[in-house]
Structures are given as C-alpha cells and as structure tokens.
N, C-alpha and C positions, 0 to 999 in steps of 0.2 A: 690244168690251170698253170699257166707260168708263172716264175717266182716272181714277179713286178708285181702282179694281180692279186698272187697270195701274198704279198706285205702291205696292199692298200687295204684287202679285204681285212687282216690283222688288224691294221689301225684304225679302220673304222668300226670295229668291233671292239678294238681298246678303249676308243676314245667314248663310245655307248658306254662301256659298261663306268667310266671313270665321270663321267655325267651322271649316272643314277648312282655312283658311290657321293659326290657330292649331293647331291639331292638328297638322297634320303639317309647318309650318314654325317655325312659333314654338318651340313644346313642347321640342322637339328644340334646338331652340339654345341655349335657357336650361338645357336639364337640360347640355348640353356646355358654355357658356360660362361660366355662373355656376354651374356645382356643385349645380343643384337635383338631389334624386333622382326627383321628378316634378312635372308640371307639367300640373294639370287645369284645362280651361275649366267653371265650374258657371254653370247657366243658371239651374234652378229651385228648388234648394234653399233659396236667402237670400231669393226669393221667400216661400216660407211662413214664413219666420222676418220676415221686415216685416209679417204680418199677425198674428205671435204672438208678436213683440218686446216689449212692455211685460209680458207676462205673463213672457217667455223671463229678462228683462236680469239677476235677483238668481239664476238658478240656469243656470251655463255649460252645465251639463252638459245640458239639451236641446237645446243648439247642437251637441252631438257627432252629432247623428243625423242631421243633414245633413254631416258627413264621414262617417258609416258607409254612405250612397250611393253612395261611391266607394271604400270599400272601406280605410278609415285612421279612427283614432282619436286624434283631437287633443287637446295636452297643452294645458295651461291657459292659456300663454301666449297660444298660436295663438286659444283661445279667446277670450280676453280680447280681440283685434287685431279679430274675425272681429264680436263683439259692436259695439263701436264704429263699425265699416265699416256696420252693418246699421242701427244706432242713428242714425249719421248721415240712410241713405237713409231711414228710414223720418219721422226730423224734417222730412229737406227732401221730402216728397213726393216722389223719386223713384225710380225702376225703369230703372234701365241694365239692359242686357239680358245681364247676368253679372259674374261674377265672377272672376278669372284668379287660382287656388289654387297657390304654387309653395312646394313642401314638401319636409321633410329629413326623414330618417326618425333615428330615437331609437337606432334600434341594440333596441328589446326590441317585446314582445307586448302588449296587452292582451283579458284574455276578455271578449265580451259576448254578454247570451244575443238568441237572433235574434226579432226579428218582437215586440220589446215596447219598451218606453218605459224608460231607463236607471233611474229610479229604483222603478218597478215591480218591474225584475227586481232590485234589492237588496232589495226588500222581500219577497219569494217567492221568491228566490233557493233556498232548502232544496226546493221542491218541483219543480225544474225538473231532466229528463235530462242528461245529460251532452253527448246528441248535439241539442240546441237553443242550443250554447255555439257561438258563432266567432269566431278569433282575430285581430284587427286590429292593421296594424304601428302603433307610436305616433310621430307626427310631429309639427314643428315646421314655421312656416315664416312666411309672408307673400304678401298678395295686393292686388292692383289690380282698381279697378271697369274695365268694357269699355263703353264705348257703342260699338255699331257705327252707321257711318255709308255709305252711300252714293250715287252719284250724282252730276251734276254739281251740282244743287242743294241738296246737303247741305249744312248749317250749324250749326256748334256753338255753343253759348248760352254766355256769358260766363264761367263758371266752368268750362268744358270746353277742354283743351290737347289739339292730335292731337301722337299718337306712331305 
C-alpha cells in the first residue's frame, strides 16, 4: 500500500472511531450533565447548506431541512445560530467534518409535509393528504464545529483549540 493510501485509510478509520466515541460517549454525557435532551453528531447536512448558503441566508426556513434529517424542527433562534456557524465556514473556506447539534426540545409539535421543500408545501399545502404530514418535536439548542484529528502527526492550524 503506499503512504497517501495508508494516511486516508488512517483517517477514515480515525474519523469512525471519533464518531462512535461521540455517539456513544460524549452524547450521553452532555444529555446527563448539561440537560441537553439530545445531542446529534451532523456530518452532511451544513455540508449542502455551504454550497447553498448565499441563496439559503434571507430565508431560515430552508435551514430547517437539514434538522428534519434527524428528525426535529428548529425554532428560529436555533436557526438563526445554525445560519451564522454555516455563514462563518462558508466565508472562511472551511469544512470541518461536522457539526455537534445539542438541542432542547420546546415541549410542542410542528407538522411538516414529507419529501418537499418547506415553502412549497405552504404553497400547495390544500392539495396535499393528510397521511404525507409528519410531525416533528420543535427544539431549541446550540452547537459546536468538530474537526477530527488524528495521529501522532496531527496538527491543528492556528485558529483551532483541542478539547
């Protein structure tokens, strides 16, 4: 194997194991220490949203549709946080390889119809079944970028703290 191959194969095998330490060590501590009611690692989602951020930034509400991948409905605040975070990476050119989502839930529902684009379906909304609705908890919360790093020659670039 050559050494390019054996450092991707590394890091895709860092970045697995640094995905199931947050899963099943992290997640778990922050929803018990700090009172989150969940605590999802997102990979790909803020990924399409830095490719559709300047079109995305004057209307929040297609930011919801990367929380509807995980199954929540976020309230405007959240959005507004989640806008920023995205806005940031996408000025500085970068792509950390997620996003660490730690959210409270609202206590209520929101309906949304499935498999369309939030403002589509208020615009069609009258012509859509009942069983094409699904109800999403509405949450609140806050998040941190991830860069995973590993190895012993990993090194973080100036504007990078490890935690």
């Amino acid at each position: 194997m050559k050494s390019l191959e054996l450092n991707i194969l590394k890091g895709v095998i860092g970045e697995h194991l640094a995905r199931r330490f947050i899963r099943n060590t992290l997640a778990p501590k922050l929803v018990k220490k700090e009172k989150w009611d969940h605590v999802v690692f997102s990979r790909n989602d803020y990924k399409q949203s830095l490719k559709t951020w300047n079109e995305k930034l004057f209307t929040y509400d297609h930011f919801r549709e990367d929380f509807y991948v995980h199954g929540f409905y976020a309230n405007r605040q959240l959005l507004s946080k989640y806008a920023m975070v995205v806005g940031v990476l996408a000025r500085n050119h970068c792509t950390p390889d997620g996003l660490l989502l730690k959210l409270r839930e609202k206590g209520s529902k929101r309906k949304v119809w499935k498999n369309t684009r939030l403002l589509d379906s208020w615009l069609k909304n009258k012509s859509k079944k009942r069983d094409d609705v699904t109800e999403y908890p509405v949450v609140d919360g806050d998040m941190e970028v991830i860069e995973i790093k590993c190895g012993r020659n990993a090194k973080l670039m100036k504007k990078q703290k490890e935690t």
